[in-house]
mmCIF file as gemmi writes it, N, C-alpha and C atoms, coordinates in Angstrom:
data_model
loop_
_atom_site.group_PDB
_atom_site.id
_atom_site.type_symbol
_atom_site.label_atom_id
_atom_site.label_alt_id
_atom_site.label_comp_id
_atom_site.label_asym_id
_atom_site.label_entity_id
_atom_site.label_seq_id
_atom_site.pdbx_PDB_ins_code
_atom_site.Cartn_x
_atom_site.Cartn_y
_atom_site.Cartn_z
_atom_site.occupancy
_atom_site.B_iso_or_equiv
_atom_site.pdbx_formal_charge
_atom_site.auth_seq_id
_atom_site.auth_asym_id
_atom_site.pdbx_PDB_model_num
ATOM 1 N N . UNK Axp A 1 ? 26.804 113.363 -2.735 1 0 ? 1 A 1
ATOM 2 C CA . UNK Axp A 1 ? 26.831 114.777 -2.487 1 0 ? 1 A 1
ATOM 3 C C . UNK Axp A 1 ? 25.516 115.39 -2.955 1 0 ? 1 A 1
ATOM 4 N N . UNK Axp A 2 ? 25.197 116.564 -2.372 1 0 ? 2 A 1
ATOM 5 C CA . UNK Axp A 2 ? 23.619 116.895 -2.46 1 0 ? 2 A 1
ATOM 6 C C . UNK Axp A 2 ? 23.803 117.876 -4.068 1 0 ? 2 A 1
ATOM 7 N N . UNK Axp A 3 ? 23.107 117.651 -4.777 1 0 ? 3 A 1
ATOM 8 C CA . UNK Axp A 3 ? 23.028 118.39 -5.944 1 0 ? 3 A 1
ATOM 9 C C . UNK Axp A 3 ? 22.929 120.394 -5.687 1 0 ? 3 A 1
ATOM 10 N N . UNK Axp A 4 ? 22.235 120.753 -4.727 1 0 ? 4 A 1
ATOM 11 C CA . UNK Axp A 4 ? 21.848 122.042 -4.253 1 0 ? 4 A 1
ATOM 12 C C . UNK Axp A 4 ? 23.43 122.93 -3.94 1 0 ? 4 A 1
ATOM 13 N N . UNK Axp A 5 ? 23.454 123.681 -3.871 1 0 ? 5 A 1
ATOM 14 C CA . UNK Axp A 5 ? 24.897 124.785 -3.159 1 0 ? 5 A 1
ATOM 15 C C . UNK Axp A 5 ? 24.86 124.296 -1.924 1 0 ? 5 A 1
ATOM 16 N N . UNK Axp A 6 ? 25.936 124.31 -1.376 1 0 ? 6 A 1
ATOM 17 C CA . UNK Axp A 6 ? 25.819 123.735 -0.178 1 0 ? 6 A 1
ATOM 18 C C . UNK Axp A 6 ? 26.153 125.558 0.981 1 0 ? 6 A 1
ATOM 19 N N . UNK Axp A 7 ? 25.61 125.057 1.798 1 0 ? 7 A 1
ATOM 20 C CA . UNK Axp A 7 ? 25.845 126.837 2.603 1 0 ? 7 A 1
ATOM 21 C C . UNK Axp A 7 ? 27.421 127.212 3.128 1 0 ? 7 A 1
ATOM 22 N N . UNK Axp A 8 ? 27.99 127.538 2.883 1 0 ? 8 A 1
ATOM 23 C CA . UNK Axp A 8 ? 29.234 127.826 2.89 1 0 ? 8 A 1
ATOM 24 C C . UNK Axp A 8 ? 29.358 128.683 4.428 1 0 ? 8 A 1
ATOM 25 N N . UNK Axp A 9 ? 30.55 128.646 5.293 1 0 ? 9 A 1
ATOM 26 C CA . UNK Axp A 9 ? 30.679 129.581 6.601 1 0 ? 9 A 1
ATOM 27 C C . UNK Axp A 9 ? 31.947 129.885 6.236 1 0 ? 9 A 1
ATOM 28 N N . UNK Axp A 10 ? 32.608 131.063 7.16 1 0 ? 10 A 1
ATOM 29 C CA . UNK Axp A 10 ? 34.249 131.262 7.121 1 0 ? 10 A 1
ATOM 30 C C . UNK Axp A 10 ? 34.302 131.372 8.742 1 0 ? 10 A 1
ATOM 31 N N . UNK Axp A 11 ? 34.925 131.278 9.074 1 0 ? 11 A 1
ATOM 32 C CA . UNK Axp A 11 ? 36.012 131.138 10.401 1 0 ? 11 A 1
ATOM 33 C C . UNK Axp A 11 ? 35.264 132.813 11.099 1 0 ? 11 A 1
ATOM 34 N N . UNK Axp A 12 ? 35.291 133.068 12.228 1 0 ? 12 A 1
ATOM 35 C CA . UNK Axp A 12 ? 34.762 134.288 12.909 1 0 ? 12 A 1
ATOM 36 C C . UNK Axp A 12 ? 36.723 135.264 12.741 1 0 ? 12 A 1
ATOM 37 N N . UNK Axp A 13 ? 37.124 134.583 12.726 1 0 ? 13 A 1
ATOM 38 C CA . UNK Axp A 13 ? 38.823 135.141 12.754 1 0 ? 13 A 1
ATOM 39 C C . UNK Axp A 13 ? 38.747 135.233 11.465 1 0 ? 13 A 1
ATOM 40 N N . UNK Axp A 14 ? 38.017 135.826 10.331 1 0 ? 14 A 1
ATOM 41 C CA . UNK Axp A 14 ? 38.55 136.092 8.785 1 0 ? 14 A 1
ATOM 42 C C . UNK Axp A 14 ? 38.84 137.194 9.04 1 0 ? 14 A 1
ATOM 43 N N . UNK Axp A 15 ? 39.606 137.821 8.334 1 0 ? 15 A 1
ATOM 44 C CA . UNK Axp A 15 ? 39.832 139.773 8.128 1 0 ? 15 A 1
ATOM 45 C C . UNK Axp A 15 ? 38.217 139.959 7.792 1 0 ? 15 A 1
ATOM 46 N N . UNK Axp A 16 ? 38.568 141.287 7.822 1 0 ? 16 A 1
ATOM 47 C CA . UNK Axp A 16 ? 37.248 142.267 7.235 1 0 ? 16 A 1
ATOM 48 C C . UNK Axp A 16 ? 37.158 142.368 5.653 1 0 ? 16 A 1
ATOM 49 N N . UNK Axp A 17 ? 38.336 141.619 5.059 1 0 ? 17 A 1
ATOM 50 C CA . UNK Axp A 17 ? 38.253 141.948 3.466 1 0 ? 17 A 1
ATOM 51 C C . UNK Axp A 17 ? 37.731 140.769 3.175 1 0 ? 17 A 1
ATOM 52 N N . UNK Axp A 18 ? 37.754 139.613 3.878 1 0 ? 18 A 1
ATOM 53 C CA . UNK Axp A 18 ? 37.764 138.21 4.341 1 0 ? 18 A 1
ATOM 54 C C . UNK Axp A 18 ? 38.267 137.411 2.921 1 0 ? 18 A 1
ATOM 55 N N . UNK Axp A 19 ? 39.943 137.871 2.751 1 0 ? 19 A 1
ATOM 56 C CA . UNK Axp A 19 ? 40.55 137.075 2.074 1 0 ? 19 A 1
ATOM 57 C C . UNK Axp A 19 ? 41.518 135.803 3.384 1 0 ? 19 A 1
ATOM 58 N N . UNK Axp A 20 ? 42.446 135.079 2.473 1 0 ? 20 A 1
ATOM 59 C CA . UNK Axp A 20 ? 43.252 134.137 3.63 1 0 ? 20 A 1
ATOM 60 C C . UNK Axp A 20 ? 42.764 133.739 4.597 1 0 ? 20 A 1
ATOM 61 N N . UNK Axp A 21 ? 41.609 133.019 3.979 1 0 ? 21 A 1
ATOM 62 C CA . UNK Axp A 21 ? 40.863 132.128 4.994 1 0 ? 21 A 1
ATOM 63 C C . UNK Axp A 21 ? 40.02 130.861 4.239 1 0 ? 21 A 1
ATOM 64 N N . UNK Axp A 22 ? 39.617 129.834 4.692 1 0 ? 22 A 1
ATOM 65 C CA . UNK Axp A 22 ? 39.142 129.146 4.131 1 0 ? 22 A 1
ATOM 66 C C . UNK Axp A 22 ? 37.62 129.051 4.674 1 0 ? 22 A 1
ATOM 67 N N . UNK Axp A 23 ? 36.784 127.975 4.107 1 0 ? 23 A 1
ATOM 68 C CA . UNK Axp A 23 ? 35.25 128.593 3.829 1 0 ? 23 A 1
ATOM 69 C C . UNK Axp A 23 ? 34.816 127.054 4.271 1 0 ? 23 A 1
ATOM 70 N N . UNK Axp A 24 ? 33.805 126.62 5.387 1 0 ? 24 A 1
ATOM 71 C CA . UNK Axp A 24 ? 33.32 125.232 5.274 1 0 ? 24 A 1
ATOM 72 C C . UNK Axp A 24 ? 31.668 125.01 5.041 1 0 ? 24 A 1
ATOM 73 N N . UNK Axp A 25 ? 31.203 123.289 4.349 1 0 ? 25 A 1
ATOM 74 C CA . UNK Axp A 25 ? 30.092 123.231 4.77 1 0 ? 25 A 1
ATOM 75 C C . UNK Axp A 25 ? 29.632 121.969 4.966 1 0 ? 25 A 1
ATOM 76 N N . UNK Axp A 26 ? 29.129 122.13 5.72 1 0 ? 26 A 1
ATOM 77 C CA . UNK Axp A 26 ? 28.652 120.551 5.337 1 0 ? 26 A 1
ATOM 78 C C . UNK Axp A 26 ? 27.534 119.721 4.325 1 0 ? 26 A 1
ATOM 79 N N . UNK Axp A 27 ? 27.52 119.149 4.078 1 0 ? 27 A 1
ATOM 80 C CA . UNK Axp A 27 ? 26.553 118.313 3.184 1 0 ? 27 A 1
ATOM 81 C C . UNK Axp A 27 ? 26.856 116.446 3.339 1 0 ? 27 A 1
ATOM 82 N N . UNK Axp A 28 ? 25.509 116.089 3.528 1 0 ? 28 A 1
ATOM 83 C CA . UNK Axp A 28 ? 25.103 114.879 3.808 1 0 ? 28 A 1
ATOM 84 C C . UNK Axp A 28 ? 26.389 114.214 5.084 1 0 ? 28 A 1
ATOM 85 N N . UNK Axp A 29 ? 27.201 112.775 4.67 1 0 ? 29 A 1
ATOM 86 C CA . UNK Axp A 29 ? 28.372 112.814 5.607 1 0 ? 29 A 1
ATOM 87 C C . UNK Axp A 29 ? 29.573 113.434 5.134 1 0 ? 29 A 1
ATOM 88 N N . UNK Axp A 30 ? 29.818 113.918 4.602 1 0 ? 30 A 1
ATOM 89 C CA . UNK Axp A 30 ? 30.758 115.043 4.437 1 0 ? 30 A 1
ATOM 90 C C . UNK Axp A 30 ? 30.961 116.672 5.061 1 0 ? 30 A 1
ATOM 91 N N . UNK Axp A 31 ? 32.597 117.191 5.449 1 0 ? 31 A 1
ATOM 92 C CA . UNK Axp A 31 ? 33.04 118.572 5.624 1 0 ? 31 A 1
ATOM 93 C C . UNK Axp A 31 ? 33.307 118.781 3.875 1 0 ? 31 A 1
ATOM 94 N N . UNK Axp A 32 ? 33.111 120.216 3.475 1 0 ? 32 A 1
ATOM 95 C CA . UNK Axp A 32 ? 33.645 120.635 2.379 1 0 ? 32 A 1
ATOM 96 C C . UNK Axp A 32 ? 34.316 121.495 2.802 1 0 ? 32 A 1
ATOM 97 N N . UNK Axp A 33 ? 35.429 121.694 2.147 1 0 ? 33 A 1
ATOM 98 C CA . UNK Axp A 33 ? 36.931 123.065 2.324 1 0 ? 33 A 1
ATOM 99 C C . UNK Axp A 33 ? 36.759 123.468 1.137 1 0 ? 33 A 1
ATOM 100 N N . UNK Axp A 34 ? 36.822 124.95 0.881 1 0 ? 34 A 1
ATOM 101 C CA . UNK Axp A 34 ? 37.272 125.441 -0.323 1 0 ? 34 A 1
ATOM 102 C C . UNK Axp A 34 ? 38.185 126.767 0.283 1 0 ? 34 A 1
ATOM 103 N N . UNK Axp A 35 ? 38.898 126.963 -0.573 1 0 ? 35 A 1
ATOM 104 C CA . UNK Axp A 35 ? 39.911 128.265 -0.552 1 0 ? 35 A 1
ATOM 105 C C . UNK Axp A 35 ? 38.462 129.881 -0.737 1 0 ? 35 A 1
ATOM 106 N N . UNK Axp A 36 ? 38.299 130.905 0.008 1 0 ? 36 A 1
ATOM 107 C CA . UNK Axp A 36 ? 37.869 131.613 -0.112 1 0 ? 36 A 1
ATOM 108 C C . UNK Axp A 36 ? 38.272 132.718 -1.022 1 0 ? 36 A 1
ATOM 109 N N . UNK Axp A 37 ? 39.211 132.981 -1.096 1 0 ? 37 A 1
ATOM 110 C CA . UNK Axp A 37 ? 39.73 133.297 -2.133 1 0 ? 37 A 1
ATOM 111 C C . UNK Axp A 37 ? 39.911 133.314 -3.825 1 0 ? 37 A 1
ATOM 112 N N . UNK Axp A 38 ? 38.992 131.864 -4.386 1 0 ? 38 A 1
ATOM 113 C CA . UNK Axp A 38 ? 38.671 131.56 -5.004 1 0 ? 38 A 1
ATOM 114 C C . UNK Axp A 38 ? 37.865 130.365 -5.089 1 0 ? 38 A 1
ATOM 115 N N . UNK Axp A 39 ? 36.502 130.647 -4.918 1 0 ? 39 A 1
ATOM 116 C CA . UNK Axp A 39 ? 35.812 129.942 -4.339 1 0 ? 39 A 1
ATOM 117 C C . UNK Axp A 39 ? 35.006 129.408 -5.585 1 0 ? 39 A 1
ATOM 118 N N . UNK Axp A 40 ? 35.495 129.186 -7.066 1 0 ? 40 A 1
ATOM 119 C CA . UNK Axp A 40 ? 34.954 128.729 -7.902 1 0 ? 40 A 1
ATOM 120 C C . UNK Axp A 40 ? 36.037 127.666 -8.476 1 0 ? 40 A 1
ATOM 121 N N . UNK Axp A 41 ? 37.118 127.069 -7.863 1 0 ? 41 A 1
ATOM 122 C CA . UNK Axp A 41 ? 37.85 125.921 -8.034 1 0 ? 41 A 1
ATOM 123 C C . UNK Axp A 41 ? 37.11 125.072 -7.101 1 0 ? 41 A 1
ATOM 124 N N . UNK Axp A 42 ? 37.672 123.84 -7.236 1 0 ? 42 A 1
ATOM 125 C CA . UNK Axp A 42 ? 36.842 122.597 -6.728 1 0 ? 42 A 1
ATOM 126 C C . UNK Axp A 42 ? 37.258 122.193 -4.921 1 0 ? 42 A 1
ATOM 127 N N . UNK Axp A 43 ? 36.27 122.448 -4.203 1 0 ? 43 A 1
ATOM 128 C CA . UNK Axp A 43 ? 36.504 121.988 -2.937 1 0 ? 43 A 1
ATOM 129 C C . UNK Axp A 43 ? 36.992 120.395 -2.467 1 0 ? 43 A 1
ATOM 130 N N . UNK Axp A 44 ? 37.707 120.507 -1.334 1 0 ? 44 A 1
ATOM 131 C CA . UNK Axp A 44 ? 37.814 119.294 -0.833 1 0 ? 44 A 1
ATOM 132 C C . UNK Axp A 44 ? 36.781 118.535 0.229 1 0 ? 44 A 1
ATOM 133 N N . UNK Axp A 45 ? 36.724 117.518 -0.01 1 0 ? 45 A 1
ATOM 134 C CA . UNK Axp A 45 ? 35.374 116.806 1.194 1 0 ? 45 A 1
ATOM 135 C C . UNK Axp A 45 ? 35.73 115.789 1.743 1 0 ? 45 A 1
ATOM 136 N N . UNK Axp A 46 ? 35.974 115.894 2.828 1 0 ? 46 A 1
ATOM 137 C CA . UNK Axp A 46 ? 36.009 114.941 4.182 1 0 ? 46 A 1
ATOM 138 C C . UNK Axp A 46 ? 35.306 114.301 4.748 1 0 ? 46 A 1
ATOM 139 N N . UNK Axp A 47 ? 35.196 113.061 5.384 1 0 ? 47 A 1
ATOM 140 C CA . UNK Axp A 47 ? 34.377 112.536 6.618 1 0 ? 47 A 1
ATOM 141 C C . UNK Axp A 47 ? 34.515 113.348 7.267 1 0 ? 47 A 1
ATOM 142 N N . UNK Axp A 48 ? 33.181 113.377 8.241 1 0 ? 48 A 1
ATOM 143 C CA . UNK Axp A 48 ? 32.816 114.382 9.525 1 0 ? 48 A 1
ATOM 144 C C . UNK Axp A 48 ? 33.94 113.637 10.598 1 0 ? 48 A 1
ATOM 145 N N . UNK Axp A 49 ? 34.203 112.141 10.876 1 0 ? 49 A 1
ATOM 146 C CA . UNK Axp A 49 ? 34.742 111.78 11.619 1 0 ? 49 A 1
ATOM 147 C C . UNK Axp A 49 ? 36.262 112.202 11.643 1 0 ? 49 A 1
ATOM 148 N N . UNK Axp A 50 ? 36.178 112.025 10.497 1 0 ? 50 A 1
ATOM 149 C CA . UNK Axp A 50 ? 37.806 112.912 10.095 1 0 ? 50 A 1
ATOM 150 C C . UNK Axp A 50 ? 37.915 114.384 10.481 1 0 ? 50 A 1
ATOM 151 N N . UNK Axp A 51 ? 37.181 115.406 9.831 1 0 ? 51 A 1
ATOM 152 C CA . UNK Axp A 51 ? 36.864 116.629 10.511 1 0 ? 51 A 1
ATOM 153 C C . UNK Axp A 51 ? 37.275 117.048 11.614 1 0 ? 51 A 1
ATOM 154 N N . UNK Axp A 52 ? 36.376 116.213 12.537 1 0 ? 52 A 1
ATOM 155 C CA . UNK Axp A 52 ? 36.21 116.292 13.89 1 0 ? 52 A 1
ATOM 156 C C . UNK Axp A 52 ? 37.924 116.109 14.732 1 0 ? 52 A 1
ATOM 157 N N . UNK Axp A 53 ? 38.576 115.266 14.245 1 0 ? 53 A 1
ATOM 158 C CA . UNK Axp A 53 ? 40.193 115.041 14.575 1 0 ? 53 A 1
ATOM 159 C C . UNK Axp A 53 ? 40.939 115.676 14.092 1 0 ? 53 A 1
ATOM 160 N N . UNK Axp A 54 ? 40.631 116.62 12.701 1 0 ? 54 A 1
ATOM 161 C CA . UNK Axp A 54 ? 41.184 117.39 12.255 1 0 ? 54 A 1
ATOM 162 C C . UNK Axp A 54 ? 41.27 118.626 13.401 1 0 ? 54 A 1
ATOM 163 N N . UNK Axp A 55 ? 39.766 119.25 13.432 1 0 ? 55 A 1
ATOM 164 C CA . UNK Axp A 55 ? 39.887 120.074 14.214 1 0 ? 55 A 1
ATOM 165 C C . UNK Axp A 55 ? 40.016 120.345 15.971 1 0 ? 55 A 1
ATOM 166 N N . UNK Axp A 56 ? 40.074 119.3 16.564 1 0 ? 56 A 1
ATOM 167 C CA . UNK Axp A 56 ? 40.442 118.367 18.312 1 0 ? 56 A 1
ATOM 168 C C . UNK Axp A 56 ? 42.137 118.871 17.687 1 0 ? 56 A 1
ATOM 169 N N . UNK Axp A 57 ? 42.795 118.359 16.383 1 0 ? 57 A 1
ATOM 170 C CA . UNK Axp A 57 ? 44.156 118.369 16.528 1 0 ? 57 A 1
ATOM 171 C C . UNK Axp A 57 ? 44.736 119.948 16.387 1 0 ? 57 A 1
ATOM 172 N N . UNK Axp A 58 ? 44.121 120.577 15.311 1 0 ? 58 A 1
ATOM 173 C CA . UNK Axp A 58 ? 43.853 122.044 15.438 1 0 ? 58 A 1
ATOM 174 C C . UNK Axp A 58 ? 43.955 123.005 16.843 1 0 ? 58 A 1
ATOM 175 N N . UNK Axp A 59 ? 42.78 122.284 17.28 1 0 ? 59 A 1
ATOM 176 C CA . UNK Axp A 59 ? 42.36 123.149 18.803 1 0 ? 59 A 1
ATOM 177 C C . UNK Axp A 59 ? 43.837 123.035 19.968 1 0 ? 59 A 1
ATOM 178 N N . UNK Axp A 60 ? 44.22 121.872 19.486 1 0 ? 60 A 1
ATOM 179 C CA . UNK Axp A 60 ? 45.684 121.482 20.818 1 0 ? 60 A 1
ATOM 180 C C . UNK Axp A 60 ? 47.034 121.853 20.352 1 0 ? 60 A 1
ATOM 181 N N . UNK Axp A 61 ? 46.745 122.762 19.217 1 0 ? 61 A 1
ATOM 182 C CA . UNK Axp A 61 ? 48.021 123.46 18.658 1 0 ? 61 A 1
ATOM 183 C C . UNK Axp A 61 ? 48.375 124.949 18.883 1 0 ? 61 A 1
């Protein structure tokens, strides 16, 4: 994992207060998830390959 902050995005569908949503980024082969909401607990990190089926399974729901 890259030592630096990694750049964080939220979803274009967050509210305007942009709570209840989650936050991604990538770094090196990894997705990172963190809760936006509290975005100083520890994120989760995924393979991109994983990701990618995560969100294909997402999209067909």
């Amino acid at each position: 994992m890259s030592m630096s902050e990694p750049n964080w995005y939220k979803s274009s569908y967050s509210s305007a207060q942009g709570d209840d949503c989650v936050e991604v980024a990538c770094i090196e082969q990894d997705v990172c998830v963190r809760d936006s909401k509290d975005a100083t607990r520890p994120h989760l990190a995924v393979g991109r390959e994983e990701w990618s089926r995560f969100v294909a399974f997402a999209a067909r729901s």
